[in-house]
C-alpha positions as a printed NumPy array, in Angstrom:
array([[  0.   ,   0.   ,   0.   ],
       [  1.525,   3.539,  -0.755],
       [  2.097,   5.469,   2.513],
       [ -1.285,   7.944,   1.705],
       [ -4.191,   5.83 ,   0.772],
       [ -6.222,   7.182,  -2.39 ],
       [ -9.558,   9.032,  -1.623],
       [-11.627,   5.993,  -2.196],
       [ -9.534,   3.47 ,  -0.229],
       [ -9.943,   5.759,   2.802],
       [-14.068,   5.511,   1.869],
       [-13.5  ,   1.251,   1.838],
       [-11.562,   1.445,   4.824],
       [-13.986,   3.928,   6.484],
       [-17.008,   1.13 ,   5.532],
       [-15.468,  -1.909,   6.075],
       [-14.708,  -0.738,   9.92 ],
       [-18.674,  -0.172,   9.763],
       [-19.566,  -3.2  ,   9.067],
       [-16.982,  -4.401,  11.825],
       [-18.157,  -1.948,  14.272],
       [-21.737,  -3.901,  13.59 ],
       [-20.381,  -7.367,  14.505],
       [-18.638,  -6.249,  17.618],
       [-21.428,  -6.676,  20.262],
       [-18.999,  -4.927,  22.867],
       [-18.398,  -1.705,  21.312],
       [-22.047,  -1.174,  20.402],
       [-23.204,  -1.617,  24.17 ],
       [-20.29 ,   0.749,  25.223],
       [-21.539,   3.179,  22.211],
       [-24.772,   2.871,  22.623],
       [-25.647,   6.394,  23.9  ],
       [-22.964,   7.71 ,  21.365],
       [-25.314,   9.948,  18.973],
       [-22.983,  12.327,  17.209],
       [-20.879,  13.072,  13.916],
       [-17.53 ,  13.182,  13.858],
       [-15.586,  14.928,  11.16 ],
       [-12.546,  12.631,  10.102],
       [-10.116,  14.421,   8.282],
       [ -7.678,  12.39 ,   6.486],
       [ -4.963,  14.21 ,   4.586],
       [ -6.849,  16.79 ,   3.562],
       [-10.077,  14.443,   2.939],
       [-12.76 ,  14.752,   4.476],
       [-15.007,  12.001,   6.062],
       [-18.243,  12.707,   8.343],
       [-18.978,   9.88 ,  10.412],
       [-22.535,   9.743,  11.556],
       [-23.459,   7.804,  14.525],
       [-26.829,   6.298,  16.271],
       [-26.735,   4.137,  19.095],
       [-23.128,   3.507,  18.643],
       [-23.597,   2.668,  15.249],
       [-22.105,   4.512,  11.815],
       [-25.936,   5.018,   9.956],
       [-23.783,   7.697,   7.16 ],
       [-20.241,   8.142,   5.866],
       [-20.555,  11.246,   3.873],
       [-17.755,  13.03 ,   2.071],
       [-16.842,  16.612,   2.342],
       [-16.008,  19.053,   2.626],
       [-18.784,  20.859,   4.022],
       [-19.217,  23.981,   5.806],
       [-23.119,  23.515,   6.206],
       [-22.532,  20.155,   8.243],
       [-22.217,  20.252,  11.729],
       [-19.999,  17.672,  13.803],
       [-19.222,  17.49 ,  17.274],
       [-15.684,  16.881,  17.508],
       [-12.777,  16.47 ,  14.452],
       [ -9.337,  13.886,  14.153],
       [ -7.324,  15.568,  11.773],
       [ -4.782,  13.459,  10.719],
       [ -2.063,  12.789,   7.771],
       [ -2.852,   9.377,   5.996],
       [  0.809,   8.517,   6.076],
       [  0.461,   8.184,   9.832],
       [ -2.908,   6.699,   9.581],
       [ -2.032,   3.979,   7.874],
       [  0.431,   3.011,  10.634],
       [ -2.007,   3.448,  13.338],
       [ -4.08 ,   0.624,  11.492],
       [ -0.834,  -1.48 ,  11.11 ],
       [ -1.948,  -4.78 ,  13.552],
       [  1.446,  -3.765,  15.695],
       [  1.704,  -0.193,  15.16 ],
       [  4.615,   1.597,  16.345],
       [  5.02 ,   3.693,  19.503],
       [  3.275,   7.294,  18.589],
       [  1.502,   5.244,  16.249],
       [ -0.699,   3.268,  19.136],
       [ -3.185,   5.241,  19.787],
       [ -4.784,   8.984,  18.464],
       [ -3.324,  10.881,  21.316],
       [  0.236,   9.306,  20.107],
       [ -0.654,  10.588,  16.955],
       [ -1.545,  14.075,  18.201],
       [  1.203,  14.292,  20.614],
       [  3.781,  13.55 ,  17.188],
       [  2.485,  15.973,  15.286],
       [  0.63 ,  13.487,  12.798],
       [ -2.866,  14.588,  13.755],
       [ -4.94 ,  17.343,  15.683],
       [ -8.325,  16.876,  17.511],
       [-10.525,  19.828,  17.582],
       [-14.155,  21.097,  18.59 ],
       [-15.764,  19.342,  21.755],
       [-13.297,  18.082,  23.494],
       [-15.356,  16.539,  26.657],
       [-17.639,  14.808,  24.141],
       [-14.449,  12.731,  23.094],
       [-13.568,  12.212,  26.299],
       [-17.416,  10.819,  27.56 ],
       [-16.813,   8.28 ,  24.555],
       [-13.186,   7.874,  24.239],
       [-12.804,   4.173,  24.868],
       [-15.772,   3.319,  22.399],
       [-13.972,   6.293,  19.489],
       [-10.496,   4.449,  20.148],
       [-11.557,   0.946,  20.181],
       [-13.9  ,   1.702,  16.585],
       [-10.742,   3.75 ,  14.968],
       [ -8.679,   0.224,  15.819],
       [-11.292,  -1.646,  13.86 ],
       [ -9.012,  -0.658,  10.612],
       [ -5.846,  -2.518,  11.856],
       [ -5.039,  -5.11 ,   9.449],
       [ -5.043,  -8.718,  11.2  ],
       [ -1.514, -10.354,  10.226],
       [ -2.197, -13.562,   8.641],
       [  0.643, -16.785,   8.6  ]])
């Protein structure tokens, strides 16, 4: 995979950890009050993540300046893509790593993150990649 995913790749990705999110009985009880969107912003790309119930119900593209979301990851796809590595390298580990190395940003409400931060962390970790022998 080139180090910045292609526009529609990040869409696949984006759906595929959907569907996931669906057959992980876990994360939907933890999400369950989790009724937001979330503006994912992927080098430059931008992805708004609607969520019911814990669930994604829309992935629509952007950008938009009539959409509202509650809270934004802004981060390069180079980095990205080795967060979702199955073993990802320290900084890579975990969003905050990501902010904290200057691959990413998180902006708007804050405290809404935080109320939901396990369930956010644990669905952006549905992309990792299992290894296979």
């Amino acid at each position: 995979m080139t180090p910045e995913m292609p526009y529609a790749l990040h869409r696949f990705k984006l759906e595929d950890m959907a569907e996931r999110l669906n057959a992980t009985p876990h994360l939907l009880r933890l999400g369950r009050l989790f009724n937001e969107t979330v503006l994912l912003e992927i080098d430059r790309d931008e992805f708004y993540l609607t969520f019911e119930k814990g669930r994604v119900v829309e992935i629509k593209e952007g950008p938009s300046k009539k959409l509202p979301w509650r809270f934004a990851l802004r981060v390069k796809g180079e980095a990205l893509d080795k967060f979702w590595h199955p073993l990802p390298e320290p900084g890579y580990h975990d969003i905050f790593g990501l902010v904290k190395y200057g691959h990413g940003r998180i902006d708007g409400d804050i405290l809404t993150l935080v109320k939901n931060l396990r369930y956010f962390k644990e669905f952006m970790a549905l992309g990792r990649r299992e290894e296979r022998p």
